[in-house]
C-alpha positions as CSV (number, residue, x, y, z in Angstrom):
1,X,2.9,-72.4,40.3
2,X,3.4,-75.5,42.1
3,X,0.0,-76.8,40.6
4,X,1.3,-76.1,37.2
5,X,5.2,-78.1,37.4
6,X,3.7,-80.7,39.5
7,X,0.7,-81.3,36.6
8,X,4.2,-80.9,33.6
9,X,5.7,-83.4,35.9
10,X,2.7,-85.9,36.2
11,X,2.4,-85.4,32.2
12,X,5.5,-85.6,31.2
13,X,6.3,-89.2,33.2
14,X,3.3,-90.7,32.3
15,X,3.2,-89.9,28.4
16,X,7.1,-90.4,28.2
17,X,7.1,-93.4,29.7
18,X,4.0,-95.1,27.7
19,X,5.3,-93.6,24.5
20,X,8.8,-95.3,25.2
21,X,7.6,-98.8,25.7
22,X,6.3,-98.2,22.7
23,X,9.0,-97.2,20.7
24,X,11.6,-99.7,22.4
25,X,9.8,-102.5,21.5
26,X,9.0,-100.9,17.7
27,X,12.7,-100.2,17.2
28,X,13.3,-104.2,18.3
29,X,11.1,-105.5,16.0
30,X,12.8,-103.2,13.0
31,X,10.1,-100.7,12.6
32,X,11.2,-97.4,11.5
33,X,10.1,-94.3,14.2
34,X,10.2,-91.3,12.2
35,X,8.6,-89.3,15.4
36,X,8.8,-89.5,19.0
37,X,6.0,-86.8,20.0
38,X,4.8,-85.7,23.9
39,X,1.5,-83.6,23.3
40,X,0.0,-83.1,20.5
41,X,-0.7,-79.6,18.2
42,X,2.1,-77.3,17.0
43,X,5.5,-78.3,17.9
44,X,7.7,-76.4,20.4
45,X,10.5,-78.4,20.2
46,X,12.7,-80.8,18.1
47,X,15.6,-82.8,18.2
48,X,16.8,-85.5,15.1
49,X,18.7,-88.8,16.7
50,X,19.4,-91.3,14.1
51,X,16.1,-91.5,12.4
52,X,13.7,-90.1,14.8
53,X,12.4,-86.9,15.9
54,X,11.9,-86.5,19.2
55,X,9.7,-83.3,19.9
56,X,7.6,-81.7,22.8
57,X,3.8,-80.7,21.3
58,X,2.1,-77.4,22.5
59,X,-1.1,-79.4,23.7
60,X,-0.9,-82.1,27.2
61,X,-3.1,-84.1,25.4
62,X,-1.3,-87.1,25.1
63,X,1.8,-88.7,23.1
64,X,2.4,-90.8,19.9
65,X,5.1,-92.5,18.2
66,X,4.8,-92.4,14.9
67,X,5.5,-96.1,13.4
68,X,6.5,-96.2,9.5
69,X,3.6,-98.4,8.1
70,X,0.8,-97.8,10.8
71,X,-1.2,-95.3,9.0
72,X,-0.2,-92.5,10.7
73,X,1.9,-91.0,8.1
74,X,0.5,-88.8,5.4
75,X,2.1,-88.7,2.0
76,X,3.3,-85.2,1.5
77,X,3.0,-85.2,-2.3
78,X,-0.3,-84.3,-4.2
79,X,-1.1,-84.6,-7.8
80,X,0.0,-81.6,-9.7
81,X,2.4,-80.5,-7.3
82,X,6.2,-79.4,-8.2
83,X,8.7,-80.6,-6.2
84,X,12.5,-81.3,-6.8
85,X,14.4,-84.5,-6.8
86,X,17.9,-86.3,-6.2
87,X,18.1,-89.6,-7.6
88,X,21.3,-91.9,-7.6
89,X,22.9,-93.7,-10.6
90,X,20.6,-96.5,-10.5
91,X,18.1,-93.8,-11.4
92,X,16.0,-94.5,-8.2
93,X,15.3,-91.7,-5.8
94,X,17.5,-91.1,-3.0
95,X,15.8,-87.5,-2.0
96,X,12.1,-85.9,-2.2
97,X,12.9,-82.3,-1.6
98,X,9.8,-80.7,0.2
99,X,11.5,-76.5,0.3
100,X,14.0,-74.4,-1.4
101,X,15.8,-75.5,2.5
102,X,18.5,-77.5,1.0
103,X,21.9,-77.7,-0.7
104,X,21.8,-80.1,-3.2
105,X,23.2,-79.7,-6.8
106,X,22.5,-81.6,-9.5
107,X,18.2,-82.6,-8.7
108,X,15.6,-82.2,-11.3
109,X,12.1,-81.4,-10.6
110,X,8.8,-83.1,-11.4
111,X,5.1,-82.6,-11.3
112,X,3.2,-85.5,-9.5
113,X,1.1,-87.5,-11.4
114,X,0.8,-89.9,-8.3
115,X,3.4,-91.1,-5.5
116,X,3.4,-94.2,-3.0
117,X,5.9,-94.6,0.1
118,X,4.2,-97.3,1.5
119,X,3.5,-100.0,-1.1
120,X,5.2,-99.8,-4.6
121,X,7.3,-96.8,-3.4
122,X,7.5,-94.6,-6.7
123,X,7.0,-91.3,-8.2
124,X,5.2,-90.7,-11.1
125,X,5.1,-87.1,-13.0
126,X,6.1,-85.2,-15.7
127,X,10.2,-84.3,-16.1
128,X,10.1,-80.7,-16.3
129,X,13.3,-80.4,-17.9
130,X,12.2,-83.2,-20.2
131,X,8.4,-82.9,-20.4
132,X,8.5,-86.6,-20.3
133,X,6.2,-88.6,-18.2
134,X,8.2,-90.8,-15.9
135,X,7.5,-93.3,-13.1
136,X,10.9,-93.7,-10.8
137,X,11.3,-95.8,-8.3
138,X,12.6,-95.0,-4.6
139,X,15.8,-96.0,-3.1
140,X,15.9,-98.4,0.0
141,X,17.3,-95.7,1.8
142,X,15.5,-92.7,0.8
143,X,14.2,-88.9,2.3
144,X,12.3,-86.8,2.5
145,X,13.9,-82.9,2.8
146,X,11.8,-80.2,4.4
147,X,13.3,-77.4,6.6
148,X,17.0,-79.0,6.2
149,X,16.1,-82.1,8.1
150,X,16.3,-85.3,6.4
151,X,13.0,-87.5,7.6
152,X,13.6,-91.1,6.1
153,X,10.9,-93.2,3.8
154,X,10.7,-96.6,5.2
155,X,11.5,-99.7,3.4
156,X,8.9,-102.3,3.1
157,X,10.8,-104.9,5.3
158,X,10.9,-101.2,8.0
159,X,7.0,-100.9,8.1
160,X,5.1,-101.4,10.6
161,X,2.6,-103.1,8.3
162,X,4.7,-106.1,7.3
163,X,5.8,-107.2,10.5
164,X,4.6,-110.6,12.2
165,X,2.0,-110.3,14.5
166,X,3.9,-111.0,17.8
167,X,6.1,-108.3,16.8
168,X,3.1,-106.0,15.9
169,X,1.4,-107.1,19.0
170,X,4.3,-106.5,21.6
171,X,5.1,-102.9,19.9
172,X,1.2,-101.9,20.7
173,X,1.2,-103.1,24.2
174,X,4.3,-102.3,25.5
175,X,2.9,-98.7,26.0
176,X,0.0,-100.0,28.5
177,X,3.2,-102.6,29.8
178,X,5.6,-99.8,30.8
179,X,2.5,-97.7,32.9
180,X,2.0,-100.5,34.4
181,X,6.1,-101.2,35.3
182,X,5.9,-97.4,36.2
183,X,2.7,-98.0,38.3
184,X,4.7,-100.7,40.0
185,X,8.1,-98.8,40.6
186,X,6.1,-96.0,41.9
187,X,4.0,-97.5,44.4
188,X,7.0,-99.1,45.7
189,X,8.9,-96.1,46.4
190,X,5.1,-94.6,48.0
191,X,5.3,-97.5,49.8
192,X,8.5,-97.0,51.4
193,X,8.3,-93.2,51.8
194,X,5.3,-93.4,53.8
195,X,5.9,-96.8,56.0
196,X,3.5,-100.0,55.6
197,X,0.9,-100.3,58.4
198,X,1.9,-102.7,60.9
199,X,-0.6,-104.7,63.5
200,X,1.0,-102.2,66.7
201,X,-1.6,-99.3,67.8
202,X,0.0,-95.5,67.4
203,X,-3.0,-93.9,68.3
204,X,-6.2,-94.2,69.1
205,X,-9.5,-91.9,68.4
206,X,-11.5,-90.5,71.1
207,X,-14.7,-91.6,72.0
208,X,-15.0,-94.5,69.6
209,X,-15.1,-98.2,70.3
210,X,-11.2,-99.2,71.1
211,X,-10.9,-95.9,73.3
212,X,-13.8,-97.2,75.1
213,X,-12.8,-100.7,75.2
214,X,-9.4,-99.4,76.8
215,X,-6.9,-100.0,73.6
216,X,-3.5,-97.8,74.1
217,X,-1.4,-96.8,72.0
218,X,1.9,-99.3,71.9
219,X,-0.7,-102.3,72.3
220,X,0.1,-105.0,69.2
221,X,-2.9,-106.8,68.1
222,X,-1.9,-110.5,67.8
223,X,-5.4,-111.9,68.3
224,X,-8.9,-111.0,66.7
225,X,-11.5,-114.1,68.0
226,X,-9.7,-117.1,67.0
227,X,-7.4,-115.4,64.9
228,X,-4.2,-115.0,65.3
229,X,-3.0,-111.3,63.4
230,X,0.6,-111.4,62.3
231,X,0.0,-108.0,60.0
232,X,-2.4,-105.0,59.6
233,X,-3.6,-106.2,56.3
234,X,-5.5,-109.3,58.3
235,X,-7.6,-106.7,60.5
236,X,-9.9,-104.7,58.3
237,X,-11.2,-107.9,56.7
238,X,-12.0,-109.6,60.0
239,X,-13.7,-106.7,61.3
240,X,-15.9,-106.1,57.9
241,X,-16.8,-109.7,58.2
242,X,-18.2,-109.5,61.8
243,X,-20.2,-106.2,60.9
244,X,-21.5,-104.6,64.2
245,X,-21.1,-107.6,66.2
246,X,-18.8,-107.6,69.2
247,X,-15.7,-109.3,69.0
248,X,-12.6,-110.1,71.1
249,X,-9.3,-108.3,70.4
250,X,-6.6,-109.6,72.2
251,X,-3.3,-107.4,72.3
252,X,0.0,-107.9,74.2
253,X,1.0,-104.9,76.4
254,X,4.3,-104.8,78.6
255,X,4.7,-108.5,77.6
256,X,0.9,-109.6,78.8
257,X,-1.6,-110.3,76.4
258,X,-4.9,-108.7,77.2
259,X,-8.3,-109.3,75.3
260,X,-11.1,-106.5,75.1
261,X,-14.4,-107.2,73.7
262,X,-15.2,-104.1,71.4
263,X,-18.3,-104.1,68.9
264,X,-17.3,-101.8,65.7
265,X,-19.2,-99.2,65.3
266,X,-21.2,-98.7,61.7
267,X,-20.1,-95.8,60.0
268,X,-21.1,-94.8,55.8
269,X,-18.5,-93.5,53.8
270,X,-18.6,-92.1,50.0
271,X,-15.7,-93.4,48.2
272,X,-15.2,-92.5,44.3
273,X,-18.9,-90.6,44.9
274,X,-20.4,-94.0,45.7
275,X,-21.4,-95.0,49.1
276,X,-20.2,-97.7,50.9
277,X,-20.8,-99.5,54.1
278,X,-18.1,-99.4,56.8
279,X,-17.6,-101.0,60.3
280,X,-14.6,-99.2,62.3
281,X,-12.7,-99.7,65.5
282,X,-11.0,-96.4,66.1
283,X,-7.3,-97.2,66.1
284,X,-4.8,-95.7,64.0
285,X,-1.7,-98.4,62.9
286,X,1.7,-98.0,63.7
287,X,3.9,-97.6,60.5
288,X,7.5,-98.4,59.7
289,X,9.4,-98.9,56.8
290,X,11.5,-101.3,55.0
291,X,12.6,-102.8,51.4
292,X,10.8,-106.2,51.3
293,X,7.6,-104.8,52.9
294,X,7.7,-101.4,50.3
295,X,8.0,-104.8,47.5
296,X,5.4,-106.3,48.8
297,X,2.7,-103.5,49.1
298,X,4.0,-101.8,45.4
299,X,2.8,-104.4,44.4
300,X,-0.6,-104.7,46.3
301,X,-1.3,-101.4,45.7
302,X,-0.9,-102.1,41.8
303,X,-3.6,-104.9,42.3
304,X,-5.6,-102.8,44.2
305,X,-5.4,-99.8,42.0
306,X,-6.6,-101.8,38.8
307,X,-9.4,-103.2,40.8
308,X,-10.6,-99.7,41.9
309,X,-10.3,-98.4,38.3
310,X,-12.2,-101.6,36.7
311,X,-14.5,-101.4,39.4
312,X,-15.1,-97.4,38.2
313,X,-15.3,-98.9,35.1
314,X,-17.9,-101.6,35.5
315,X,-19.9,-98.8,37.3
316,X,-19.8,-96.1,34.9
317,X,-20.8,-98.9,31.7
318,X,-23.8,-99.6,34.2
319,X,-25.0,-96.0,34.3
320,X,-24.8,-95.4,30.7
321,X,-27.5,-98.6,30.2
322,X,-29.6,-97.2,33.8
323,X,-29.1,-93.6,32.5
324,X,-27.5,-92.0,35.5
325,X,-24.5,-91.8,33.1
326,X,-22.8,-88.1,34.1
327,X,-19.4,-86.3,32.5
328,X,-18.4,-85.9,36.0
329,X,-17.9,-89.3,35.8
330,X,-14.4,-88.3,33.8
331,X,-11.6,-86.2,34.0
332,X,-10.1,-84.7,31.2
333,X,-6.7,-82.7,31.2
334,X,-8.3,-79.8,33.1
335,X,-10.0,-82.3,35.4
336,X,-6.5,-83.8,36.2
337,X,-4.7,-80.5,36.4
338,X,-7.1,-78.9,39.3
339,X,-6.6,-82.5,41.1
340,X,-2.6,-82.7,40.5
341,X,-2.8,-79.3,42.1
342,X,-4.8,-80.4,45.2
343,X,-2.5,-83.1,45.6
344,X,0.7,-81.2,45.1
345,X,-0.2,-79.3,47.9
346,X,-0.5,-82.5,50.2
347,X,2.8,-82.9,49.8
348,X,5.4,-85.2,47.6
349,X,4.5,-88.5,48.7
350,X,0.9,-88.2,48.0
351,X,1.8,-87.0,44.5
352,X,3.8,-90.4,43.8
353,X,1.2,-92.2,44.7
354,X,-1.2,-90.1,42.6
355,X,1.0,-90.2,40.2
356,X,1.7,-93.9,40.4
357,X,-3.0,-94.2,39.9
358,X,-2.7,-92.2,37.3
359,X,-0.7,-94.3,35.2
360,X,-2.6,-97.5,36.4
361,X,-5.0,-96.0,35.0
362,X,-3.6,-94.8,31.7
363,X,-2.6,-98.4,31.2
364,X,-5.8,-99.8,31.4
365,X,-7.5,-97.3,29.6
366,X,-5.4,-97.8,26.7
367,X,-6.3,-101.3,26.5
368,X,-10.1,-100.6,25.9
369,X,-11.1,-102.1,22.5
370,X,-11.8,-98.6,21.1
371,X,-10.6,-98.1,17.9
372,X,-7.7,-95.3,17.8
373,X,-6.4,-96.4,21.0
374,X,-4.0,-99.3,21.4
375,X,-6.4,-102.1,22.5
376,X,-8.4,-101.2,19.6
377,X,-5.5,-101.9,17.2
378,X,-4.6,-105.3,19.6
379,X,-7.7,-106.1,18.0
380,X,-6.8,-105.9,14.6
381,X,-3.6,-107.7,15.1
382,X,-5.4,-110.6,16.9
383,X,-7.9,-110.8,14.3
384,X,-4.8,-111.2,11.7
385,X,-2.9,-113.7,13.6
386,X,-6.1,-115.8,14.0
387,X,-7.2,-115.2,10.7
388,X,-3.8,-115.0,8.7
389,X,-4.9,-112.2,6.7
390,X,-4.9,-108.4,8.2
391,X,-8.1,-106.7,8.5
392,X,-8.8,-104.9,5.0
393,X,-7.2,-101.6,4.4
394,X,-10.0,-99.5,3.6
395,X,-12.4,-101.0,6.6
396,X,-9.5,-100.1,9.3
397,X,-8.6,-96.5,7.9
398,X,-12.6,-96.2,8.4
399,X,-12.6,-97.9,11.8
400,X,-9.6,-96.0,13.2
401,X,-11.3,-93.0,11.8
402,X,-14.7,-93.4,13.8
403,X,-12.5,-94.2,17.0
404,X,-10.4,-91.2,16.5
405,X,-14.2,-89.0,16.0
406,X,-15.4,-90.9,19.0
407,X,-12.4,-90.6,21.3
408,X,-12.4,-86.8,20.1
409,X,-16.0,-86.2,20.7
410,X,-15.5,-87.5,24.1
411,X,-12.3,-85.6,25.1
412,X,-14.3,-82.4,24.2
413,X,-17.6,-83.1,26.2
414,X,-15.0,-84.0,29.4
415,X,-12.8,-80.8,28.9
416,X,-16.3,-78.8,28.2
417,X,-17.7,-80.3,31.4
418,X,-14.7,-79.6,33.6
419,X,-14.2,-76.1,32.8
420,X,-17.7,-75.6,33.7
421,X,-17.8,-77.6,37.1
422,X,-13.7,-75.8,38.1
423,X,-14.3,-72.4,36.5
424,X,-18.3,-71.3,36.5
């Protein structure tokens, strides 16, 4: 049970919080939102502010916001359907009325010849009352009526479509943007929950090389060779540097200093399934906590975090060209739901700052120039800013469609994979 809220938790935060940069900075450039969705598949629940519809989706697959003018709408009416309309006295339509849902007097029905809500923004059909064929136009403000909700037809100065591309371009990567902010905000608070490693010994590991040596815990390392070590973050490097050679350590102790000569000892470690070469003293570092040093490390564990995950990156592009390319290389949602349950159990902290990787991760991710995801459609905006023209309609809608297939494909093979490697 605790696996399960802690995963909703981890979810929720992440998807809410990428899907909301993305609708802040949408709303500020004047786009219409007509949905504000976390998960995907059949909706659970709804709720109408203004002109958007926030809802909660059956699926943890991911989020959207639904942008007026983006492609992601799909125009409701078919030819040959019947459907019943309000207009107002400027004989423009004001209402497209989707059920028998509604309360309207006075609307007259059609049968749809054709319909555009994008572009010319009209309906064309055949006045059943009339039998005449007619071609209306549609209000500025104008909507669509289906289960009693009103869901409104954007403008064309509302779509997404005919903004600038700044605007365009902000509104795409403000979702990447605010995982990164949350990445940040997160860490901070790991930071300060769990203390920032200082240069003062708290203990020290049996029968390895600064037990030997005749480190204690309390000693504070100001000195490694001719350098003089002011904070933890100075020591590892030093020590990598010097491999397995010996080296003097010089701590202070009751107000002395006292130098030992220790030689790390070599020791291999797999980190992200990859091995890696390590040379170790023994010693583990005092921690304390505080506001500027939580700042400081947030934000070096946000560097470091991207580096890890375009490192993981870098290697898993190289094993698809050497063919040691491997699904266990990726997690999909079941993949992160057995680790957010590992790591729930390790206790809050560690879930912040699993949570805070996570969402380092989602940001960059997103920014991949695959179509369907957001630095895909970056892409297309940059391409239009550069070239003054956007990318033609028909070659996107095909583009964004092979993304979406690919992005698919892949989401299946990783969920496939991971129920196999958790479950069999």
């Amino acid at each position: 049970m605790l696996g399960f809220i802690a995963f909703i938790f981890v979810f929720g935060l992440l998807v809410t919080v990428h899907e909301f940069g993305h609708l802040l900075f949408a709303k500020r450039a004047g786009i219409m939102c007509p949905e504000f969705a976390i998960g995907m598949g059949p909706k659970i629940f709804s709720y109408k502010k203004n002109e958007t519809v926030y809802t909660i989706r059956l699926l943890p697959v991911g989020g959207y916001v639904m942008m007026a003018g983006s492609g992601m709408e799909q125009n409701p009416l078919t030819e040959g359907m019947t459907v019943q309309i309000k207009t107002n006295e400027n004989n423009e339509v004001t209402h497209v009325i989707l059920d028998e849902q509604h309360q309207f007097r006075q609307i007259e029905q059609i049968e749809v010849k054709s319909s555009d809500f994008e572009d010319e923004l009209y309906i064309e059909g055949v006045n059943q009352y009339t039998q005449e064929l007619v071609r209306l136009p549609v209000a500025r403000e104008a909507y669509f009526v289906r289960d009693g909700d009103l869901i409104q037809i954007a403008p064309h100065d509302r779509q997404f479509k005919n903004k600038k591309p700044l605007p365009k371009f902000l509104a795409l990567f403000a979702g990447p943007l605010f995982n990164f902010i949350l990445a940040l905000v997160l860490f901070i608070i790991y930071a300060f929950m769990t203390g920032v490693p200082t240069n003062t010994v708290d203990q020290v590991q049996k029968g390895l090389p600064a037990y030997k040596a005749g480190i204690q815990s309390g000693d504070k390392i100001v000195k490694i060779g001719d350098t003089k070590i002011t904070e933890y973050k100075q020591i590892s490097p030093i020590i990598t540097k010097n491999k397995d050679k010996a080296i003097d350590v010089t701590v202070e102790r009751d107000g002395k200093e006292k130098t030992f000569n220790i030689k790390p000892e070599y020791k291999q470690q797999v980190v992200n399934k990859q091995k890696v070469d390590t040379y170790i003293i023994g010693f583990q570092a005092k921690k304390e906590s505080s506001v500027i040093s939580a700042l400081e490390n947030g934000v070096l564990y946000t560097i470091n975090g991207a580096k890890v995950i375009f490192s993981l990156l870098g290697i898993m592009f190289a094993s698809i060209f050497n063919g040691s390319f491997s699904f266990d290389m990726l997690n999909g949602p079941v993949g992160i739901y057995k680790n957010t349950e590992k790591v729930a159990a390790m206790g809050f902290e560690t879930l912040i700052g699993y949570t805070a990787m996570l969402s380092v991760n989602l940001g960059i991710m997103n920014l991949l120039p695959i179509p369907a995801l957001d630095g895909g459609r970056i892409l297309f905006v940059i391409y239009e800013a550069i070239f003054r023209r956007p990318v033609n309609k028909k070659a996107e809608v095909v583009i964004i469609a092979a993304g979406a297939i690919f992005v698919f494909f892949i989401m299946i093979m990783v969920t496939w994979n991971d129920i196999m490697r958790y479950f069999f």
